[in-house]
KOLZA-640965 format. One record per residue (C-alpha): residue in three letters; x, y, z. Coordinates in steps of 0.001 Angstrom, whole numbers, plus 500000, padded with zeros to 6 digits. Example, Ala and Ser with C-alpha at 12.3 -4.5 7.8 and 13.67 -1.06 7.14 Angstrom:
! residues 2
ALA512300495500507800/SER513670498940507140/
***
This chain:
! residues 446
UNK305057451543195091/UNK304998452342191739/UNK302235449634191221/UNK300062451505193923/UNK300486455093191632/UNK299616453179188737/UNK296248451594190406/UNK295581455134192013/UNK295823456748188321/UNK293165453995187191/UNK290507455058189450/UNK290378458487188774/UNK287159459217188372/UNK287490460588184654/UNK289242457315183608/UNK286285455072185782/UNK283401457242184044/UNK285642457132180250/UNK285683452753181016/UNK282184452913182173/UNK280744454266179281/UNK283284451970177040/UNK281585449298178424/UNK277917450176177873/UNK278707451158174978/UNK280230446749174070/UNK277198445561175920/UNK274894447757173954/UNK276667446460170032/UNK276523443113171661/UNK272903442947172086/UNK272328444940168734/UNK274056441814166848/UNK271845439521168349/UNK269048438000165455/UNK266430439017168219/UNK267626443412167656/UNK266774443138163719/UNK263885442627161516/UNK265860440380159274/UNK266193438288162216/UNK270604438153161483/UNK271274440852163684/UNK273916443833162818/UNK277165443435161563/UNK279554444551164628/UNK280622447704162965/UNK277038449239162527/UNK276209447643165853/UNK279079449754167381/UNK278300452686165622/UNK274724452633166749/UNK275643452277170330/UNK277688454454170369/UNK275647456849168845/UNK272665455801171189/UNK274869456100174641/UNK276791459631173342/UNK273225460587172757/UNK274327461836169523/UNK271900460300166862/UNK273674459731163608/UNK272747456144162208/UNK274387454356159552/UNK270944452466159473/UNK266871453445159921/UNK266315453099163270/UNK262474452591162615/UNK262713449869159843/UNK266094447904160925/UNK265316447106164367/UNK262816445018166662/UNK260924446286169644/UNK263944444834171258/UNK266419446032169410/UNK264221450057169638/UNK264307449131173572/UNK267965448186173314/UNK268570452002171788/UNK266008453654174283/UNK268009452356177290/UNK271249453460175783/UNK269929456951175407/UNK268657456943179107/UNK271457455612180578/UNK273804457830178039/UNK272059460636178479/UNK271362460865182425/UNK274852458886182856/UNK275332456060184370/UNK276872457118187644/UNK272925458509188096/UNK271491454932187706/UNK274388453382189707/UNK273271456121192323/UNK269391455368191913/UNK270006451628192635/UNK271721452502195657/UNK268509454523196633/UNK266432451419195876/UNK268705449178198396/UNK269044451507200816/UNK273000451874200509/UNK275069455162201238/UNK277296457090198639/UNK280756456678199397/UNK283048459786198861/UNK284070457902196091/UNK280764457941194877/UNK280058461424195014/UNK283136462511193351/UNK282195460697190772/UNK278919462009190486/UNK280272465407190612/UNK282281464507187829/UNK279791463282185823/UNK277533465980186303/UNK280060468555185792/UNK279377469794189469/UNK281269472796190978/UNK281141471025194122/UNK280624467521195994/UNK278554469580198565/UNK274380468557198150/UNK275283466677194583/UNK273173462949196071/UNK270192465552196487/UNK270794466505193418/UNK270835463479191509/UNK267778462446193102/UNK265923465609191610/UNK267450464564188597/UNK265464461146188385/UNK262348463174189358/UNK262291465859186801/UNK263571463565184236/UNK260788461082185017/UNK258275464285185701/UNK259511466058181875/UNK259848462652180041/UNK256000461452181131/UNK254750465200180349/UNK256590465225176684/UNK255236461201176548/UNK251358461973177412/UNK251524464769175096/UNK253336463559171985/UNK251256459828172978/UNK247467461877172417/UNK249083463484169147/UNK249760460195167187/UNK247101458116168261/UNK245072460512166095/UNK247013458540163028/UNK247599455380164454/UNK246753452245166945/UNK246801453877170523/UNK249072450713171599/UNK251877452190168927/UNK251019455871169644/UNK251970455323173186/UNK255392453446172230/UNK256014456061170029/UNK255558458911172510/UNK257409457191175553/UNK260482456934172865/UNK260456460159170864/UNK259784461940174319/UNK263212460285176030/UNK264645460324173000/UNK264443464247172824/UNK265005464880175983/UNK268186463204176399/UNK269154465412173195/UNK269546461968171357/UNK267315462697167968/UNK266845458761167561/UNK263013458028165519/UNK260785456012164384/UNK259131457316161872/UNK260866455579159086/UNK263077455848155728/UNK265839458497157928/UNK262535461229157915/UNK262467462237161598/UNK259644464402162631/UNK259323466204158921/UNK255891464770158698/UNK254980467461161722/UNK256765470298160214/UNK253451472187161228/UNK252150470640163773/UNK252403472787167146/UNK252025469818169215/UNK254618467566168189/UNK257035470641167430/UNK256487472738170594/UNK256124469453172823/UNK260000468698171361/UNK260757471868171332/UNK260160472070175336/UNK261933468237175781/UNK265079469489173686/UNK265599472872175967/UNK264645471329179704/UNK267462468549178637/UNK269657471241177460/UNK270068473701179712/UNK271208471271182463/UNK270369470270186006/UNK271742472153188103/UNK269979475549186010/UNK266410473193186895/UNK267634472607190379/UNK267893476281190722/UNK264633476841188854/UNK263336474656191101/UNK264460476354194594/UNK263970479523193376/UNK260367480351195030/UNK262250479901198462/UNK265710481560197577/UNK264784484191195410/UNK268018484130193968/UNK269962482199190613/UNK273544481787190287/UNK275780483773187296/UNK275913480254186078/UNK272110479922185721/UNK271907483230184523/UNK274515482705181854/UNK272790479800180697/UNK269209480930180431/UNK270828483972178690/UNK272609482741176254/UNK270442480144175237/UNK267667481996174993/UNK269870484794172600/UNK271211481921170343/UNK267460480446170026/UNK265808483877168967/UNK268599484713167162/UNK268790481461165407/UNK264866481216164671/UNK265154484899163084/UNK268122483926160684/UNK266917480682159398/UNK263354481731158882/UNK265167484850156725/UNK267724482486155004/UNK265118479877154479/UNK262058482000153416/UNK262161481905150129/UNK263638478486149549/UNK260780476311147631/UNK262383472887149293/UNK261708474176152999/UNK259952477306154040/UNK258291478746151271/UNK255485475967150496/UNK254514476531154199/UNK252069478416155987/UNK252955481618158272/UNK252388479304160979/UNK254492476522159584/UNK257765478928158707/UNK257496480140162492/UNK257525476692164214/UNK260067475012161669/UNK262393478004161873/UNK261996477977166188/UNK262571474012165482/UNK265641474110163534/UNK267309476750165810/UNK266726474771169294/UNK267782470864167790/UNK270972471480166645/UNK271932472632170528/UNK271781469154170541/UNK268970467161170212/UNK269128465705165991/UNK265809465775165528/UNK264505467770162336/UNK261699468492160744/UNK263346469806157325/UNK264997468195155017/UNK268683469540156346/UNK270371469143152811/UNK267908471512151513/UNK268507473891153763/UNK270484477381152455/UNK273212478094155277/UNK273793474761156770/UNK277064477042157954/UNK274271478505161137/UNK273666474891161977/UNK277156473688162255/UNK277806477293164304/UNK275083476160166329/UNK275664472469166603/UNK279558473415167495/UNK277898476013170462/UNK275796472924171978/UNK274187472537174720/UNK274948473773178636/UNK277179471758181236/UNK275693469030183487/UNK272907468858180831/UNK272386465532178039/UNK273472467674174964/UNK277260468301173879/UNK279240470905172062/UNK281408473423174036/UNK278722474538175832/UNK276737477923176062/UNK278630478929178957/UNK282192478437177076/UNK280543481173173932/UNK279567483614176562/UNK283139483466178574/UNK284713483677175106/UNK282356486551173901/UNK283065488481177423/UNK286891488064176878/UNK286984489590174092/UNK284481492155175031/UNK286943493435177650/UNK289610493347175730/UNK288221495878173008/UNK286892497638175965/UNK290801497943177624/UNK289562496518180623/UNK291303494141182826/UNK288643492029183842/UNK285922489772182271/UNK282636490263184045/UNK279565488701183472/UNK276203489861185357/UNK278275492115187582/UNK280476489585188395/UNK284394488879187609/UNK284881485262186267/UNK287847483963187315/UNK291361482813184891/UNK290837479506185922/UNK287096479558183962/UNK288834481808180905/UNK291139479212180595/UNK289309476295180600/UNK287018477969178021/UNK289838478672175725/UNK291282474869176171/UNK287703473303175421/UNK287454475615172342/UNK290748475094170876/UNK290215471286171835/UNK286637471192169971/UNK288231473034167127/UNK291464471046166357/UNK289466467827166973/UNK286606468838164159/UNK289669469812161806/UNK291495466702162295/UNK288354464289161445/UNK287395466733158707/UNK290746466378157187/UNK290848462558157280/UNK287339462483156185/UNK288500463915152833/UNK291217461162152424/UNK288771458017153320/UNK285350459789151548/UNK287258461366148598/UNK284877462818146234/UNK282702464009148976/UNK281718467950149142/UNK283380469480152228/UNK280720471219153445/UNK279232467803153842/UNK282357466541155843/UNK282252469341157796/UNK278781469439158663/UNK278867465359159869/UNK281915466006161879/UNK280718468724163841/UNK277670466678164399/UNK279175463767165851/UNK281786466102167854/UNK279065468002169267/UNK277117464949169852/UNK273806466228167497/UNK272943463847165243/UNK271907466191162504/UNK273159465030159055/UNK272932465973155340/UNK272820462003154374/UNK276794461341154523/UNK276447458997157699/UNK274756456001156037/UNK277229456449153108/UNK280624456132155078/UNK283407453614154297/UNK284267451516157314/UNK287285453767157865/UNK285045456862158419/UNK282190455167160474/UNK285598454158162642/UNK286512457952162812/UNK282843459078163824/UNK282450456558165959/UNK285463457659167376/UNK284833461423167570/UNK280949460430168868/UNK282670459014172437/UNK285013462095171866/UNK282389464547172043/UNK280619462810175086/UNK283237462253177295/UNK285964464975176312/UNK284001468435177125/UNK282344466553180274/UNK285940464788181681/UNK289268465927179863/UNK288518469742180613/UNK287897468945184246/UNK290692466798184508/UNK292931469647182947/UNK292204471341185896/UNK292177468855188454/UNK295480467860187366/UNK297104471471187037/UNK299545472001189928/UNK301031475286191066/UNK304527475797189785/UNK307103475994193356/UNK307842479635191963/UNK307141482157189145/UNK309139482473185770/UNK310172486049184655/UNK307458487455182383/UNK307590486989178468/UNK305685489679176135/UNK305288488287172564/UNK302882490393170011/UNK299378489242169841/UNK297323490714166802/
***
């Protein structure tokens, strides 16, 4: 009996998608070992072949080596089908190849689907992945054609088209990965509408999450979006304005980033810079240089939205928090958001994915000291809210590390990608009623 729990507990479906993307992530620093991944033609050493897989499937970007002048085609392709599979999951693929054979979904299936996607319920989640592969496929050509016509205007078409099939998944998957050589990510378009609006676009349609496109999507027939969708479009559209405003005033007069730029240039670098670090990696200033790196780890921590490919704690955690404590200045006894009253359950959860984001960026940040002594804080900081929040921003720490700290980013990379997506749900999967009520406590808050 106790051998039957046990083998129940294993297939949970946040332990099955935890030990699926454990084992993409050893296939993927397998391959990237092989002589065929590097130009050098010796392959990586496992450590930076583990880091870079992992940072590939958690979509999170950081590199301990440039992607653009380390690897082969293969070893780029390698990365690219980490990303996708990473970024879409791989419960989506499993499900597409089902399509292709002409299998059913088992209930097994689609609870694990809904768990991966962070669904509120089983009910209509198959149709919903198969939208998925569409306006993936629909977005990622789009941002590819686009990006593609852009660079062949400064190089071979053949390589303008490689480039603009990976930056475009690459983006969209909120996995910052480039080519473009010696760690400078898209800097050489910091005024280039194309290339920055184009990303800009990829970044925010991968961000904001499925189900808010599915809804998008349905909308000319129902007339109607959820509070979730709502909450979402809201918020991220407040913390990309906002953002934009603050860096392009904090940044204005700084001679290493806005200030040699045109009008033009401060406008799209400062929109830039707000959307990637909600959590796409992609940059195109020099982030060291940059005045209040303390927005972009605010930002970075923030994230993305649920069922999307970015991380953090999501938007829809800040605005729960944010309408807490709204009602609680206000005396009133219940949160509501768009005229509606979110439930404990959601207040809860909010406050346990917070706290959990919080200690978990302390902890690293605090044993990042001890293994990278001599290293500025701020530095430490900034590189472990990055790989929590899966974001792949850095100020030039990551290709420094010891082997102790890549082990502790590689570590809080997975972290980041499966702990917001899985261990909150499971929290509340897992909560069971108490068989009666305790008498009430009052302890002092404040």
């Amino acid at each position: 009996m106790i051998n039957l729990i046990k083998a129940k507990n294993l297939l949970d479906p946040p332990k099955i998608l935890v030990l699926g993307f454990v084992i993409l992530i050893l296939i993927g620093s397998y391959l990237l070992t092989l002589p065929i991944s590097t130009e050098s033609g010796n392959g990586l050493s496992f450590l930076d072949a583990l880091f870079t897989a992992t940072s590939a499937t958690c979509v999170t970007g950081l590199v301990v080596v440039d992607t653009g002048s380390t690897f082969t085609t293969f070893g780029e392709l390698v990365i690219l089908t980490l990303i996708q599979i990473g970024g879409l999951g791989f419960m989506s693929f499993a499900t597409f190849f089902f399509f292709l054979l002409g299998k059913k979904i088992s209930l097994k299936g689609r609870l694990l689907l809904q768990e991966s996607l962070n669904n509120l319920s089983m009910a209509g989640v198959v149709r919903l992945v198969k939208r998925l592969l569409i306006f993936t496929a629909i977005i990622e050509g789009v941002g590819a054609l686009i990006l593609s016509i852009r660079f062949s205007f400064g190089m071979p078409t053949g390589k303008a088209i490689y480039y603009g099939v990976f930056h475009s998944i690459s983006n969209f998957n909120n996995a910052g990965f480039d080519l473009m050589g010696e760690f400078r990510s898209l800097t050489p378009y910091v005024s280039d509408p194309f290339v920055t609006l184009t990303v800009v676009f990829l970044i925010t349609f991968g961000g904001i999450g499925f189900i808010v496109m599915n809804e998008l999507y349905e909308y000319r027939d129902t007339h109607r979006l959820s509070v979730h969708t709502k909450v979402v479009l809201m918020t991220s559209l407040i913390l990309t304005i906002t953002g934009a405003i603050l860096i392009f005033l904090f940044e204005f007069g700084n001679a290493k980033t806005l200030q040699p730029l045109s009008f033009m240039g401060k406008t799209l670098s400062s929109l830039f810079q707000s959307v990637s670090p909600r959590t796409a990696g992609s940059n195109t200033l020099n982030i060291p240089d940059l005045t209040q790196p303390l927005l972009i780890i605010f930002l970075m921590f923030v994230g993305a939205s649920p069922g999307s490919t970015g991380g953090g704690i999501k938007t829809t955690t800040l605005a729960t928090l944010v309408g807490t404590v709204w009602s609680q200045i206000k005396g009133k006894g219940d949160v509501v958001l768009f005229r509606h009253r979110i439930v404990s359950e959601t207040i809860f959860k909010a406050l346990s994915v917070t706290f959990i984001g919080v200690f978990m960026v302390s902890i690293i940040s605090i044993l990042l000291t001890i293994t990278e002594s001599g290293t500025d804080f701020l530095m430490i900081l900034f590189e472990a809210t990055s790989a929590f929040a899966t974001v792949g921003l850095s100020m030039g720490l990551t290709p420094e590390l010891s082997p102790v700290g890549r082990l502790l980013i590689i570590f809080t990379m997975f972290a980041g990608r499966v702990g917001p997506l899985t261990l909150a749900f499971a929290i509340a999967m897992r909560r069971k009623p108490d068989p009666f009520r305790r008498p009430k406590g009052k302890i002092m808050i404040g």
